[in-house]
C-alpha distance (Angstrom), angle and dihedral (degrees) to the residues before:
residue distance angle dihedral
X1 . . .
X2 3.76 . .
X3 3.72 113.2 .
X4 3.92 102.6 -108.6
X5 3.40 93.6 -159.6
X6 3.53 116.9 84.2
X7 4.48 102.3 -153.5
X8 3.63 121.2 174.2
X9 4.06 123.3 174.8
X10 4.08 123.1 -147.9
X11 3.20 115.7 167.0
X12 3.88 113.0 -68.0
X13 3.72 94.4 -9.0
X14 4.07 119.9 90.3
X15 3.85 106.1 -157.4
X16 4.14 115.9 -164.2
X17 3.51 125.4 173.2
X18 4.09 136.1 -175.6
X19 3.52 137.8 172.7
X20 3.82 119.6 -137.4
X21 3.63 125.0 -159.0
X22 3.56 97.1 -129.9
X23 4.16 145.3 76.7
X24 3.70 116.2 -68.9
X25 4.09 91.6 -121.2
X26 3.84 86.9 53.2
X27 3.70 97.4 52.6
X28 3.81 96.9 35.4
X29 4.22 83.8 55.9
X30 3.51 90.9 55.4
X31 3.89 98.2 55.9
X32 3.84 89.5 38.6
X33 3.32 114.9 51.7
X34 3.40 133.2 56.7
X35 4.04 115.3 -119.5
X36 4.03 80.7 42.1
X37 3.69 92.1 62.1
X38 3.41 97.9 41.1
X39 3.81 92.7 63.0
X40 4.11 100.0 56.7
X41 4.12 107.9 12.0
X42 3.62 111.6 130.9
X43 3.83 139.4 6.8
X44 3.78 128.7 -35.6
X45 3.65 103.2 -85.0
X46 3.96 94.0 40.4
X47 3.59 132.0 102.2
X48 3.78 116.7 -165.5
X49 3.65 132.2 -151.3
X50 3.83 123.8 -164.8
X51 3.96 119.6 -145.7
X52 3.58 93.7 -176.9
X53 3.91 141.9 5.1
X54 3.56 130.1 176.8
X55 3.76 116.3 170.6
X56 3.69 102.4 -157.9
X57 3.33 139.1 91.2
X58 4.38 107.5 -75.5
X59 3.95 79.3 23.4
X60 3.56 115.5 140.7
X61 4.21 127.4 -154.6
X62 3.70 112.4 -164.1
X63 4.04 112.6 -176.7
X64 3.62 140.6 155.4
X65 3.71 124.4 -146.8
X66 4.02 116.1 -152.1
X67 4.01 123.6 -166.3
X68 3.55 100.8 -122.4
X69 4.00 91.6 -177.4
X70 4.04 126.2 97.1
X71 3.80 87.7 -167.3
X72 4.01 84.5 71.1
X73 3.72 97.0 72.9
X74 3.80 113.6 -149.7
X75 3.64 92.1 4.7
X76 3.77 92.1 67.6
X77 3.90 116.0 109.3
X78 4.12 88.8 14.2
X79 3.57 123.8 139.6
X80 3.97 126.6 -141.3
X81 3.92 114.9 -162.4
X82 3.45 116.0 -163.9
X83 3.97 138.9 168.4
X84 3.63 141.9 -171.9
X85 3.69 136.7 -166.6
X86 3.99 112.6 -158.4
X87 3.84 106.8 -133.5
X88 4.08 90.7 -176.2
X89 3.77 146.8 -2.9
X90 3.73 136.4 -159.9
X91 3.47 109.1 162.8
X92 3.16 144.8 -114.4
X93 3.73 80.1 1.2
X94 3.44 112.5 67.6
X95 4.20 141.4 -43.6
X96 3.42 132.6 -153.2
X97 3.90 128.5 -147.4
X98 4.36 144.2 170.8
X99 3.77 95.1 -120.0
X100 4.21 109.8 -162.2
X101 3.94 129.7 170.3
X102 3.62 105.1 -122.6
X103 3.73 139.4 168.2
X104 3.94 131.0 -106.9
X105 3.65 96.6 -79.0
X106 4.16 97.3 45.5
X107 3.24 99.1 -100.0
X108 3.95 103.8 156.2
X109 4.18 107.0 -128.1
X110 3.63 113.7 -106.8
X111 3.81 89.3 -159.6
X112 3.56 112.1 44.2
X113 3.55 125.4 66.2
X114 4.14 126.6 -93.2
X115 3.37 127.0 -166.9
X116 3.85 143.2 -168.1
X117 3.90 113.0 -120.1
X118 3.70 157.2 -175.8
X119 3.61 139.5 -151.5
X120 3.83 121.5 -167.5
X121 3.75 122.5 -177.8
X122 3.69 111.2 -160.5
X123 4.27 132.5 -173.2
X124 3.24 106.1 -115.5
X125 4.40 103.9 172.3
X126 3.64 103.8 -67.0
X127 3.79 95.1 -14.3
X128 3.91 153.8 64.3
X129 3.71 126.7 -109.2
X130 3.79 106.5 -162.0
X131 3.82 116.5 -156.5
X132 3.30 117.3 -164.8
X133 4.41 114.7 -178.6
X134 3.97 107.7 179.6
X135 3.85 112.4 -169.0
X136 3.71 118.0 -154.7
X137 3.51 133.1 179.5
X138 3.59 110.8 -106.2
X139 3.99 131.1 -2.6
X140 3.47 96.3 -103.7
X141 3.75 88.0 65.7
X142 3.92 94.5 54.2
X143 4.11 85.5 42.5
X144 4.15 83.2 48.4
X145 4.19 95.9 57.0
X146 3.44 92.6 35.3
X147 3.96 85.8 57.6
X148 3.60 89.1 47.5
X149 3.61 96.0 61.0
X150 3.55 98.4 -94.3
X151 3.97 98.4 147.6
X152 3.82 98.5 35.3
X153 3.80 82.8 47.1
X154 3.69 92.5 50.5
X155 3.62 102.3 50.6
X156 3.42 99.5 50.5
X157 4.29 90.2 51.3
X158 3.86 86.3 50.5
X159 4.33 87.9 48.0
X160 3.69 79.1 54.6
X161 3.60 90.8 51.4
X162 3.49 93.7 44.6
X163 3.96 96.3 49.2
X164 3.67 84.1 47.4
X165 3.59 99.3 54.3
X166 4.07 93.2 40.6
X167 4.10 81.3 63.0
X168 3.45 96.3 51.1
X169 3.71 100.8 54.9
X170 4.01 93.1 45.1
């Protein structure tokens, strides 16, 4: 199967890319608001629960991601906090947002890596290519996510998305 999504590396900056087969409004809804999110964010396996989302610029979304799964060995029963602060928004065309890992409370992780990103959504025919351009601060810290999983992670939350999207436009 063809790798659907599209990853380049340079430098600091962690490029992804994937094209859904759906309208630009429609996908740009389900990364921005709330109930949306809440339906496909993170892997197969995960179920994700938002504590707060405000979709404006200043706005913060806090979540946590838990691994709902047995099959997934160790990960099973883990928890995933995560939290973004939206620097800009032009929609539907593109956002961009800090993203940290954090804990329950907020509290921005002093150990793993943030970075400052954006999202554009662009027409493409009948469908939605999705850039997503993550800067971080050194290349260790893109070598450090990607270690973590980040791209296998990724893909299979964006299948989800995909999936998701397919049944909404039957």
């Amino acid at each position: 199967m063809e790798d659907k999504l599209k990853t380049t590396v340079d430098g600091s900056v962690l490029q992804m890319e994937w094209t859904f087969a759906a309208p630009r409004e429609m996908v740009f809804a389900a990364f921005t608001q709330k109930e949306q999110l809440e339906a496909w964010w993170g892997p197969e396996g995960w179920e994700t629960e938002i504590t707060t989302f405000d979709f404006v610029e200043g706005g913060i979304w806090h979540y946590c991601m838990r691994c709902k799964d047995p099959a997934q060995g160790d990960f099973y029963g883990m928890e995933s906090w995560g939290k973004a602060i939206f620097r800009q928004i032009d929609a539907p065309h593109r956002y961009a947002h800090a993203d940290y890992f954090s804990d329950a409370s907020g509290m921005i992780s002093e150990e793993l890596p943030g970075s400052e990103n954006e999202t554009t959504f662009e027409t493409v025919g009948n469908r939605t290519r999705v850039v997503f351009r993550s800067d971080f601060k050194t290349e260790e810290a893109v070598k450090q996510v990607l270690e973590m999983g980040m791209k296998e992670g990724f893909t299979s939350q964006l299948q989800r998305l995909d999936d998701w999207l397919v049944q909404r436009t039957m």
